[in-house]
C-alpha positions in Angstrom: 18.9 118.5 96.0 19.8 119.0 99.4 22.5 122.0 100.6 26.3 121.6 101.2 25.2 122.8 105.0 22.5 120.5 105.2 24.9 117.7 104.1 27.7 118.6 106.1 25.0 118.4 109.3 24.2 114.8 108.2 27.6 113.9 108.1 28.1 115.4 112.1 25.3 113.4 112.6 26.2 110.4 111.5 29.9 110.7 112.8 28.2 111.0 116.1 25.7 108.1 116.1 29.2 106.4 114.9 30.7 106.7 118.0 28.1 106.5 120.3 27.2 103.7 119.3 30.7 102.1 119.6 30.6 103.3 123.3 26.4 101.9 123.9 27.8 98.5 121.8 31.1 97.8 124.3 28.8 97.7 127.5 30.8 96.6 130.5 27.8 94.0 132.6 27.5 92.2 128.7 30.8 92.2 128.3 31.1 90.2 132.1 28.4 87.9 130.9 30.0 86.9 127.2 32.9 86.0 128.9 32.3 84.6 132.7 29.4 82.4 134.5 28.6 81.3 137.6 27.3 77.7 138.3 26.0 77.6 142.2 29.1 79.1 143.5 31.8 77.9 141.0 33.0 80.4 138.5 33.4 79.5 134.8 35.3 80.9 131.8 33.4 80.4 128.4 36.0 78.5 126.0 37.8 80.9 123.9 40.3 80.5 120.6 43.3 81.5 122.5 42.4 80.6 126.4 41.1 77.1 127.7 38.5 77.1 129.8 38.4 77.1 133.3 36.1 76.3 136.4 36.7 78.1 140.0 34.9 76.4 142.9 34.9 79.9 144.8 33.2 78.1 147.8 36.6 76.6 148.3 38.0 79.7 149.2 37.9 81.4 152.4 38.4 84.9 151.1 38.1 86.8 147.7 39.7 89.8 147.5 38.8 92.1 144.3 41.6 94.7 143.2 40.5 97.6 141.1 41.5 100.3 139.5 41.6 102.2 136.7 39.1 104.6 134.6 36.4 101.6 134.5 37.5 100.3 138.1 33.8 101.5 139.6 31.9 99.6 136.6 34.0 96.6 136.8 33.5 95.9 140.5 30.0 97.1 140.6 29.8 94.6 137.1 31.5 91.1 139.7 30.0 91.9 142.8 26.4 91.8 141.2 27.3 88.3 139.9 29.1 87.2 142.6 27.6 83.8 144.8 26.0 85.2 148.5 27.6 84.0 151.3 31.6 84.7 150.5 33.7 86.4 152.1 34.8 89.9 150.3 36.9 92.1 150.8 39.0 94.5 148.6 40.0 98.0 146.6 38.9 99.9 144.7 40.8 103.2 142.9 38.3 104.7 140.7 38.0 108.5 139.3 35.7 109.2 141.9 34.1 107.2 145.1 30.6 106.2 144.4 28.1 107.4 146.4 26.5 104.8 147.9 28.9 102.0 147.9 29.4 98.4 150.0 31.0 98.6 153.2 33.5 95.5 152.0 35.4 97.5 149.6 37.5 100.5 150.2 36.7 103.0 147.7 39.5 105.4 146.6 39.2 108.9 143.8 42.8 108.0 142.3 44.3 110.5 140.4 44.4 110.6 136.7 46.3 111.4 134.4 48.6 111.8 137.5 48.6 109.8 140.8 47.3 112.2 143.8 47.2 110.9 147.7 44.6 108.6 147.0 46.5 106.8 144.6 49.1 106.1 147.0 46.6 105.3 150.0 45.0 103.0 147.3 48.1 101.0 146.5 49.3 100.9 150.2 45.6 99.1 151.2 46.3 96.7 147.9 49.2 95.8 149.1 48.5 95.3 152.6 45.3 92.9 151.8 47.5 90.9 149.7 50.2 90.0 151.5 47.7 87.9 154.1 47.0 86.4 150.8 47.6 82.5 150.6 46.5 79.4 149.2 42.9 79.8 150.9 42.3 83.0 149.1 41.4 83.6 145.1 42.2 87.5 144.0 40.0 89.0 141.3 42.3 92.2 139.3 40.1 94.1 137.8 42.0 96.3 135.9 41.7 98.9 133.2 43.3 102.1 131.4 44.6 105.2 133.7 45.4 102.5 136.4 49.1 103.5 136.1 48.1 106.6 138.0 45.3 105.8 140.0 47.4 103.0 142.1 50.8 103.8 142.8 53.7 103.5 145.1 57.6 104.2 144.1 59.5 101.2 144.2 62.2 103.5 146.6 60.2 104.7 149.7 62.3 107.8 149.8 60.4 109.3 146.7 57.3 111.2 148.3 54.0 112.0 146.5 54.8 115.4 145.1 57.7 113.5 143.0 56.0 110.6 142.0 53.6 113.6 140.6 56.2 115.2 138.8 57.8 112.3 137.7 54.5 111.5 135.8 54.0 114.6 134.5 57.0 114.9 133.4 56.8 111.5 131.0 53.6 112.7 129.9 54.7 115.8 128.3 57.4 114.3 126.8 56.2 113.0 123.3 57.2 109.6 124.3 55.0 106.6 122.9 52.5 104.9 125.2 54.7 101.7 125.2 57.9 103.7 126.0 56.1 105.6 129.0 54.9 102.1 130.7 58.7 101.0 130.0 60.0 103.6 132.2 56.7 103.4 134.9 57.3 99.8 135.4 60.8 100.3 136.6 59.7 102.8 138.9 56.8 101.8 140.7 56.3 98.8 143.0 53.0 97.9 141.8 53.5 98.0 138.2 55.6 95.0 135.8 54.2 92.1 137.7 55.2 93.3 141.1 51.3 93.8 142.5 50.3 89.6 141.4 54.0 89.0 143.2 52.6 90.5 146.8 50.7 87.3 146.8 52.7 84.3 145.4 50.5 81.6 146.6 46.7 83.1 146.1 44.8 82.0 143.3 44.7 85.2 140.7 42.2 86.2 137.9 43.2 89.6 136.6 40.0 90.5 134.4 41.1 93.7 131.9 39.9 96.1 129.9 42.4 96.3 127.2 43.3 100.2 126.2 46.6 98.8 124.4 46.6 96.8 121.4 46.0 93.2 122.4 49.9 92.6 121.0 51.1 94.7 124.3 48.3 93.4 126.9 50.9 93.7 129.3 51.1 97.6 129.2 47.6 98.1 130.2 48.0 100.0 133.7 52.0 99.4 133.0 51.4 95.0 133.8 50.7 95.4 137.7 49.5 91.5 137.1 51.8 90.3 134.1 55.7 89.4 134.0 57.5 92.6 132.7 59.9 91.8 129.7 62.0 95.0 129.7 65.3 95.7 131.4 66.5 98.8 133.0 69.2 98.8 130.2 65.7 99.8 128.0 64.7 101.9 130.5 67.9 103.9 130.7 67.5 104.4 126.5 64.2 106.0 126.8 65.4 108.4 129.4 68.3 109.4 127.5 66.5 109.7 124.1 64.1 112.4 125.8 66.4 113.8 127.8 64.6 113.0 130.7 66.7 112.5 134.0 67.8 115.8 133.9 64.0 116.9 133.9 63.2 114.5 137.2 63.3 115.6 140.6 66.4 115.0 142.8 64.9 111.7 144.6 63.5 110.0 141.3 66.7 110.9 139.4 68.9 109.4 141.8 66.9 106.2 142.2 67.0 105.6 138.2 70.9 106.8 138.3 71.1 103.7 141.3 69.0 101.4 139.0 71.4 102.1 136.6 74.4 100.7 138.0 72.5 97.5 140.0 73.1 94.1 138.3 70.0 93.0 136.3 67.9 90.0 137.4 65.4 89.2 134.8 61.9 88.3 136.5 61.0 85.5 136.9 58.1 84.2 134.6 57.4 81.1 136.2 56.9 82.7 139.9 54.8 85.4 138.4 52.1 83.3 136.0 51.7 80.2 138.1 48.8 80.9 140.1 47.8 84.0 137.5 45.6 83.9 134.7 43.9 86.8 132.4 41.1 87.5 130.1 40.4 90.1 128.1 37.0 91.3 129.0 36.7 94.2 126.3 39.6 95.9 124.0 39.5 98.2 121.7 39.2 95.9 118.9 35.4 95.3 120.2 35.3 99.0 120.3 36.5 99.5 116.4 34.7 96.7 115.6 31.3 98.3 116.8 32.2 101.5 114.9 32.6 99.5 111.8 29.3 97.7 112.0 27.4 101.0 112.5 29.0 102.6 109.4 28.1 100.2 107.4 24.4 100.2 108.5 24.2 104.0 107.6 25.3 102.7 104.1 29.2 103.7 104.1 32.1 101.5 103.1 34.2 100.8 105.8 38.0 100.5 105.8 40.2 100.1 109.3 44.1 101.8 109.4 45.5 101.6 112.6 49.1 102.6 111.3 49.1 106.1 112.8 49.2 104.4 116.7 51.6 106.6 119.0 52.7 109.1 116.1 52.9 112.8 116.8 49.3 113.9 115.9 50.3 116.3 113.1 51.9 113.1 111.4 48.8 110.9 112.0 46.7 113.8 110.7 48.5 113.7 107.1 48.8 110.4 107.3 45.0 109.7 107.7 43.9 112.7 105.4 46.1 111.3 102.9 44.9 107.4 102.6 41.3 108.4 103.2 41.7 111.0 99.9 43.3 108.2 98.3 40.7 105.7 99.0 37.9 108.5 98.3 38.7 108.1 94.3 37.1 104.7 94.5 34.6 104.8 97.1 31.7 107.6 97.4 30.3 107.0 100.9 33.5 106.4 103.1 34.0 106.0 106.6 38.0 105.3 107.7 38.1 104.3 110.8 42.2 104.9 113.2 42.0 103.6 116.4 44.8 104.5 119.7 46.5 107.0 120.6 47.9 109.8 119.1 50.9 111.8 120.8 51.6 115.8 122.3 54.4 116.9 122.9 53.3 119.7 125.8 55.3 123.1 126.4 54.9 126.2 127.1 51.4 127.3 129.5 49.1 125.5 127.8 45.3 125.9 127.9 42.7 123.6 127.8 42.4 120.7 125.6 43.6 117.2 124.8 45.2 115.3 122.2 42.0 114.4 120.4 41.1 118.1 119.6 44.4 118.6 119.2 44.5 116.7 115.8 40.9 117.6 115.3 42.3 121.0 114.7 45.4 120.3 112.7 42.9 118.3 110.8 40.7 120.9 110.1 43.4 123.2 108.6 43.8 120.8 105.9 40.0 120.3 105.6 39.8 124.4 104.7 42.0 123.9 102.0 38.8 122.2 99.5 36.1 124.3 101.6 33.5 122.9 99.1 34.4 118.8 100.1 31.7 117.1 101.9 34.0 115.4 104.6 33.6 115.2 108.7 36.2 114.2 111.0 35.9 112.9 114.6 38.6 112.4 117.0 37.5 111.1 120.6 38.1 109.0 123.6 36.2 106.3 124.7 36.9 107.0 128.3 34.9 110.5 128.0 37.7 112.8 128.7 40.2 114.1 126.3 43.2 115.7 128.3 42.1 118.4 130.7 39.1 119.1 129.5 35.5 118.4 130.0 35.2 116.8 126.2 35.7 113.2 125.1 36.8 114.9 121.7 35.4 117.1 118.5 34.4 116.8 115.3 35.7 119.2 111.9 34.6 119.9 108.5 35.8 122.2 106.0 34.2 125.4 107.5 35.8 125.0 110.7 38.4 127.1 110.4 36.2 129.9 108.9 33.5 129.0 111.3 36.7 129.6 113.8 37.4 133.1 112.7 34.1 134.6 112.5 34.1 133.6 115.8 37.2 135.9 116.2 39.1 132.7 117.0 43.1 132.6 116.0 43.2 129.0 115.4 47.1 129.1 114.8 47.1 130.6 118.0 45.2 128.4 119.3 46.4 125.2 118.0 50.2 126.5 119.5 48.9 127.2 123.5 47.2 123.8 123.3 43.9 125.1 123.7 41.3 123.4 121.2 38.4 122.9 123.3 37.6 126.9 124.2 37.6 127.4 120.3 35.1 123.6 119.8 33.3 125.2 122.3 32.0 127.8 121.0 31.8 126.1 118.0 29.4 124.0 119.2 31.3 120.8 117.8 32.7 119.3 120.7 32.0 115.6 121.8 30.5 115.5 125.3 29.8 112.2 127.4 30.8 113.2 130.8 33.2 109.8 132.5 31.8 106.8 130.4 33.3 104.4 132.9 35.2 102.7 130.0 38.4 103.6 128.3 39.2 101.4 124.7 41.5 103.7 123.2 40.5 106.8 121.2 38.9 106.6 118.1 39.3 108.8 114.8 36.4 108.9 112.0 37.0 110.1 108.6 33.8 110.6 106.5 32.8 111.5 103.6 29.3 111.5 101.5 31.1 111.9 97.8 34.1 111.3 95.5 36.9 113.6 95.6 37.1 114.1 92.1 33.8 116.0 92.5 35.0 118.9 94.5 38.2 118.8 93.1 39.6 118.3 90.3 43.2 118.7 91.2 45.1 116.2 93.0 45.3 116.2 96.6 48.1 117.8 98.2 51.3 115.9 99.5 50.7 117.3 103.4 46.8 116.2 102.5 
């Protein structure tokens, strides 16, 4: 009979070969090819359940222009310009975490900040701009957009706002335990790229906006805060979120008077018509692919799968109880388990905080529950597919009962450091982080409960109400 240890070590191994393979199966150029062909020089969409098909004679056109940005903005363009017909005429942008090396001379590469905008972000969303605005019926526009766009392209919608606002303003929503959803409410009022307004420089051209879908596909339009897609929120909506984190007061001078203004303008909804007539989308890769993948390569390494999503945007102490508890409750029945929780989970930031990111964050409240039955066979993985978690060099971590011990002997105070926000120094040393460098993707994060026995045979009392 193999040892606890020796288990425990097959379990980090197979929670990593999970994920990996999740991020190996959602392959951007595949992803391209599932979904988009070229015949000669006219570009087709494959028939889908929810989209009809469609055929682009790109010959027809006497310019493309290709928009990118976002975390996956360098694969995406590198992924159409190798499929693109010769002989067109190319131009475009491109606002990536970084500018590639070697590169082609028709797109302006930019290193957009992220998870707040820096200069390049704004030079980035000027050059967007400017291309598309000598955009008209001779000219078809490929977006290529994907998660972390909000801050890698951005202009405020008042001109008066400089950079070192816009930054603030960011950072400010970021640390302020809002949702996801309520964050792109508020960015989409502020920014004159974002909630349609980019697709609206160019009424007339013909538009494609190609994305990689980091929201659920209920709230497609929140990915990069809908630069291409109508925006269905009011400033009344706006104004609530702002109040209910007590926000305004938090903003600099120039971005509180322009919400303040915004306020007290008249509200004229968007039109939907002017924005979606020459605009259509597809969904190149979401994180339902992503899950999905997951899922499959569980079920090869012989667990039972089951998917809970419920815990999307909840503070990540509640989505840590939340998840320990159903995957206890579902341990009674099944032996080998794998629950899979995709999105994001939310931190609410104060104080100097150190280095670390949301997923380690609930790694760690995770593995204070985990030391509670030190004898359980159970590993827990909490990453992000875009290779970064927060501010540190880890996609995520992984935690097991002996963590916390693992942690001390170490000389580690995990309260201390679970309160200065500081998880990845203490995975570290651990050895237990999850490392992939910039994947070039981003499909949500992903959350992997596992286990390699029955509860009932490491403990025989129930599992606690916080489990």
């Amino acid at each position: 009979m193999s040892s606890p240890a020796a288990n425990l070590d097959q379990l980090h191994s197979d929670v990593t070969a999970i994920f990996m393979h999740a991020l190996k199966v959602c392959d951007i150029q595949a992803a391209f090819d599932r979904h988009l062909r070229f015949e000669g020089k006219t570009l087709i969409r494959q028939s889908s359940p929810h989209l009809k098909p469609i055929s682009v004679p790109l010959d027809k056109y006497k310019k493309i222009l290709i928009i990118a940005f976002g975390k996956a903005a360098l694969t995406m363009t590198d992924a159409l310009l190798d499929r693109l017909p010769p002989k067109l005429h190319i131009r475009g942008v491109c606002s990536a975490p970084e500018v590639p090396v070697r590169h082609t001379w028709r797109i302006r590469y930019y290193a957009g900040g992220h998870p707040l905008p820096n200069p390049d972000s704004f030079k980035a969303a000027r050059e967007a701009i400017r291309l598309l605005k000598h955009a008209g019926k001779d000219t078809f526009v490929f977006f290529l957009i994907s998660g972390g766009g909000s801050a890698m392209l951005e202009l405020p919608r008042d001109p008066r706002i400089s950079l070192e606002d816009t930054i603030a303003f960011h950072e400010t929503l970021i640390a302020s335990g809002a949702t996801i959803t309520e964050i792109n409410t508020v960015r989409k009022q502020f920014s004159s790229v974002k909630g349609g307004r980019l697709a609206l420089v160019a009424p007339q051209a013909e538009k494609l906006s190609l994305l990689l879908a980091d929201v659920p596909l209920k709230d497609i339009g929140s990915v990069a805060s809908s630069p291409t897609l109508p925006d269905h929120s009011a400033p009344q909506q706006c104004r609530e979120i702002l109040d209910r984190y007590y926000l305004l007061e938090k903003f600099p001078q120039t971005v509180r008077e322009y919400f303040e203004h915004l306020a007290r303008t008249p509200y004229a909804p968007q039109s939907d018509a002017e924005a979606l007539e020459h605009t259509q989308f597809e969904v190149l890769l979401s994180n339902h692919d992503f899950v999905n993948a997951a899922r499959d390569h569980a079920r090869t390494l012989g667990y039972h799968v089951m998917i809970d999503n419920s815990c999307d945007d909840w503070d990540y102490r509640d989505a840590s109880t939340y998840l320990l508890k159903r995957f206890n409750e579902l341990r009674r029945e099944f032996s080998r388990l794998c629950l899979l929780s995709s999105g994001e989970v939310t931190v609410k930031l104060a104080g100097q905080c150190g280095c670390g990111g949301r997923n380690q964050q609930f790694a760690l409240a995770t593995a204070f529950e985990l030391a509670k039955n030190p004898a359980d066979l159970v590993a827990v993985l909490s990453a992000g597919s875009d290779g970064v978690d927060g501010n540190s060099p880890a996609a995520g971590a992984i935690v097991d009962p002996t963590t916390i011990a693992r942690a001390r002997s170490f000389k580690f105070d995990p309260d201390s450091t679970l309160a200065r926000f500081d998880a990845c120094t203490l995975f570290t040393a651990l050895g237990d982080t999850i490392v992939t460098g910039p994947t070039g993707n981003n499909l949500r994060d992903l959350r992997i409960l596992l286990s390699s026995g029955l509860l009932s045979e490491f403990s025989t009392d129930p599992p606690p109400e916080n489990a």
